[in-house]
N, C-alpha and C positions, 0 to 999 in steps of 0.2 A: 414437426412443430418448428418453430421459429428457432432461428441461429442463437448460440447463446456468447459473448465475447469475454473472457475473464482476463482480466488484469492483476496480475499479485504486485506482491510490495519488496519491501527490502528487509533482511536480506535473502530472498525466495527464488521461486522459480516456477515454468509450469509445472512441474511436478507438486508441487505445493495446493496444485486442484485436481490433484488424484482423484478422491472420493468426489468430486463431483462431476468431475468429467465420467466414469463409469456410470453414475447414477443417473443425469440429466441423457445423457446418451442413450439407456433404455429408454426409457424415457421417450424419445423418438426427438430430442432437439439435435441440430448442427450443432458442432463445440467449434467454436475457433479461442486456442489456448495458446501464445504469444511466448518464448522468453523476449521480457522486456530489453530495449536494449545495454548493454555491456552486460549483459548473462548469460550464464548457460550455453546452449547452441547457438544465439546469435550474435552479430557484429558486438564488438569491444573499443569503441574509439577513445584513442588515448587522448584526443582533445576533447576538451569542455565543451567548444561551442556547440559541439551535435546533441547535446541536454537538455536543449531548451525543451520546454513543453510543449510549443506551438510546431516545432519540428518536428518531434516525437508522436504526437497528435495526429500531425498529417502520414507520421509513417502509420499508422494504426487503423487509417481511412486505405491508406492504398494494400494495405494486407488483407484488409474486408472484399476490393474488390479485387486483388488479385484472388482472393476463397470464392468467389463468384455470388458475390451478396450484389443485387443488383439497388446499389444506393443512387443510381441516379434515374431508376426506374420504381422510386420510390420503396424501394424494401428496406427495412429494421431489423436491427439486432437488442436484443433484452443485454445490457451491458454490467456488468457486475465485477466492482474492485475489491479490491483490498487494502490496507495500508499507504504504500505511494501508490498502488495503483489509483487510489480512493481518490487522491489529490492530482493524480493527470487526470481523469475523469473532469477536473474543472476546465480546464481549458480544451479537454477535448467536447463535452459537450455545448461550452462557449463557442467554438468557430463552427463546430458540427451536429448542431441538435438535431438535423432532420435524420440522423443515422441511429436514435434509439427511440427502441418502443417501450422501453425503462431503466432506470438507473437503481440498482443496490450496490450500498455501499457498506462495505463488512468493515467494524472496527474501527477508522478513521473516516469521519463524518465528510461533505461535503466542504470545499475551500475553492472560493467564489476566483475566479482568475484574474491575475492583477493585485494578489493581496501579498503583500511581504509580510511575514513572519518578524516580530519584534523581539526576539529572544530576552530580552535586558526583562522588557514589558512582563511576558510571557512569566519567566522566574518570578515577578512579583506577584502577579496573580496565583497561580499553583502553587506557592508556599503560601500566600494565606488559604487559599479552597481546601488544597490537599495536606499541608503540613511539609510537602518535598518539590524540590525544581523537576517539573515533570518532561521536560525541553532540553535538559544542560545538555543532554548524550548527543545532539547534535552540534554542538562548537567540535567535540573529535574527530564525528564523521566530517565536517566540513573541512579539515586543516588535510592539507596537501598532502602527506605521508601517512595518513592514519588508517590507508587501505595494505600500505607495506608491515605495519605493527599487528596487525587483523590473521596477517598472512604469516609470520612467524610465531602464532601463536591459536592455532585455528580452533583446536580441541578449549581451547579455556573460552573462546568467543562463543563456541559453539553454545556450551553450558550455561554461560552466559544468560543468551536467547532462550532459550530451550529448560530452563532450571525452575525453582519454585517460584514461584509466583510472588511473593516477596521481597526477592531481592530486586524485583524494579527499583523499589523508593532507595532501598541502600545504596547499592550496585551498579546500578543499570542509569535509570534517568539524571541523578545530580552531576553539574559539570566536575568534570575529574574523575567522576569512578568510575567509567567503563576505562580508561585507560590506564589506569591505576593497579586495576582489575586484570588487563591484557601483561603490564609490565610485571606484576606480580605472578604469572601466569596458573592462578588461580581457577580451580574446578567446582564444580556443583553439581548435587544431581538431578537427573534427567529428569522430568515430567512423566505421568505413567506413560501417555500416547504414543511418547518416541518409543518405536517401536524397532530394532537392529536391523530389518529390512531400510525404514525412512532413514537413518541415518547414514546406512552404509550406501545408499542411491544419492543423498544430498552429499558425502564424503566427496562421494566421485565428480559430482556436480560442481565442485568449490574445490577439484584440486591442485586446479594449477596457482601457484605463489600468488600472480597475480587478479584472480579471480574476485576480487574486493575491490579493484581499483574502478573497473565500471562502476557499479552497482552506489561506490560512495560519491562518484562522478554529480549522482543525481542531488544530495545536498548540498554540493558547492557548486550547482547550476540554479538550485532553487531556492535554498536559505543563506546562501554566504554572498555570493556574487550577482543575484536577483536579475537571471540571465532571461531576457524578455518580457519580463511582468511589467515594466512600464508600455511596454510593446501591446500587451494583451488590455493595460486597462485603457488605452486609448484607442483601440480596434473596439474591443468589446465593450464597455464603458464600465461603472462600477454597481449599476444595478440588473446583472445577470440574473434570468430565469432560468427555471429549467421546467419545458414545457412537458416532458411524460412524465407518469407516476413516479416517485421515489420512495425507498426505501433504505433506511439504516436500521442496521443490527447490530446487535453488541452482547458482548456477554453479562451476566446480570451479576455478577462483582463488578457492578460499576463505579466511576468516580462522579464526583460532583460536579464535573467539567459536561459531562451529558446532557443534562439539561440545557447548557447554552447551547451545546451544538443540535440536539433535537428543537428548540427555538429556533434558531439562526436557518435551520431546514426546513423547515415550518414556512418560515416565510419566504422563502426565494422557490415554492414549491408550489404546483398547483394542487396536485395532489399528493401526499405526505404520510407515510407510514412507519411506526416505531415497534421494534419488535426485539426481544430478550431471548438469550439460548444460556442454559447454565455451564457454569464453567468460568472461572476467574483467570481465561488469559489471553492474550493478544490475537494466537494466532488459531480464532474460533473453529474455523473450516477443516484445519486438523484436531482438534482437542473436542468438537463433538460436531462430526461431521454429517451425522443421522438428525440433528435437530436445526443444522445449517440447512442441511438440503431440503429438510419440512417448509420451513420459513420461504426458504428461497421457491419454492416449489407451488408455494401457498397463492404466494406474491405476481409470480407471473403466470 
């Protein structure tokens, strides 16, 4: 069956498409499963400029044909993100649409290339929608040293991420608490799905000190220092389609923010599919990855 390409998000890794890589792999598809770059096993540049998206985009075309995806002999790949992978997805299917036979995007919706992110904007809408700033937690990620404070305190980030479901609105999303959070270095407990295998293989994944420093590289390329988006919206222009099927999933403790962004898909979409998996937390694919892979499975 057809190749299938996964993009994770932050802060992840390919290991983070465990269950589906096993599963689409009986299955009879190709996997090609990336660490993105400053992750995991691959490159870690300690400069910004290599963040861009349009660069990063083009690394992700020449990994398809180094996998021997014959993209200029017209072959596709079913491309499927997550989180940031969700938001490269925009400008990689901007400069390269002829490279998908569809797009799913788990968790964070489609973000059109060429759009800066208005964080000031952003806080005023999610406190009135949601009642809490659902954005603030990137001013931390973006300020220059906030991948070294990550790193002295990796078990309280971990929980952090990984914790109930709740302490987004407290915790997690308003400016100041996740750093507040690391300073205090404060714990919470796990989620059922973490499971001492996934923890002790993500441990080892993130253990070197510096192992945050990529990874936060990417919101001081795309939300603080807006490292090619004027670049992209003048290449691409500002009314991007996206000519295969799409697909956004989400879990179905959703917030009120979904409806804009299944609109907003809707219409840059020829064809458009919405689809629920239960379970109230970000990172779907692990926390019920039997009703991911149905969806996903359904779709392509």
């Amino acid at each position: 069956k057809r190749t299938i390409l996964f993009l994770h998000g932050f802060p992840s890794s390919s290991y983070d498409w465990h269950n589906q890589i096993s599963f689409f792999s009986r299955k009879g598809h190709g996997i090609i499963v990336p660490d993105l770059l400053g992750y995991g096993g691959t490159s870690s540049p300690t400069s910004l400029e290599h963040y861009s998206f349009k660069k990063m985009a083009g690394d992700i075309v020449a990994l398809l044909k180094h996998c021997d995806v014959k993209l200029d002999e017209g072959e596709k790949v079913h491309v499927i993100g997550h989180d940031f992978g969700s938001v490269l997805m925009g400008p990689l299917l901007g400069y390269y649409p002829h490279i998908a036979l569809t797009a799913s995007f788990l968790a964070v919706p489609y973000v059109p290339p060429g759009h800066k992110q208005d964080l000031d904007a952003m806080k005023k809408i999610t406190e009135q929608v949601l009642g809490f700033e659902f954005f603030g937690y990137q001013r931390f990620l973006m300020a220059d040293e906030s991948w070294e404070l990550i790193g002295e305190h990796k078990e309280s980030f971990f929980t952090l991420l990984y914790g109930p479901h709740e302490i987004m609105a407290t915790d997690f999303s308003p400016t100041g608490k996740m750093e507040a959070w690391l300073r205090e270095d404060r714990k919470a407990p796990l989620q059922g799905w973490v499971t001492a295998e996934y923890k002790e293989i993500r441990d080892r994944i993130f253990a070197k000190h510096d192992a945050y420093r990529g990874p936060t590289h990417w919101y001081r390329s795309r939300f603080r220092d807006f490292l090619g988006i004027d670049e992209e919206l003048t290449e691409l222009g500002s009314e991007v389609r996206i000519s295969c099927p799409v697909l956004f999933l989400h879990c179905e403790a959703t917030n009120a923010l979904t409806e804009q962004a299944k609109q907003r898909m809707g219409n840059v979409a020829d064809v458009f599919e919405y689809k629920e998996v239960s379970g109230g937390g970000h990172f779907v694919q692990l926390e019920v990855p039997e009703e991911v892979n149905r969806a996903l499975d359904e779709f392509l």
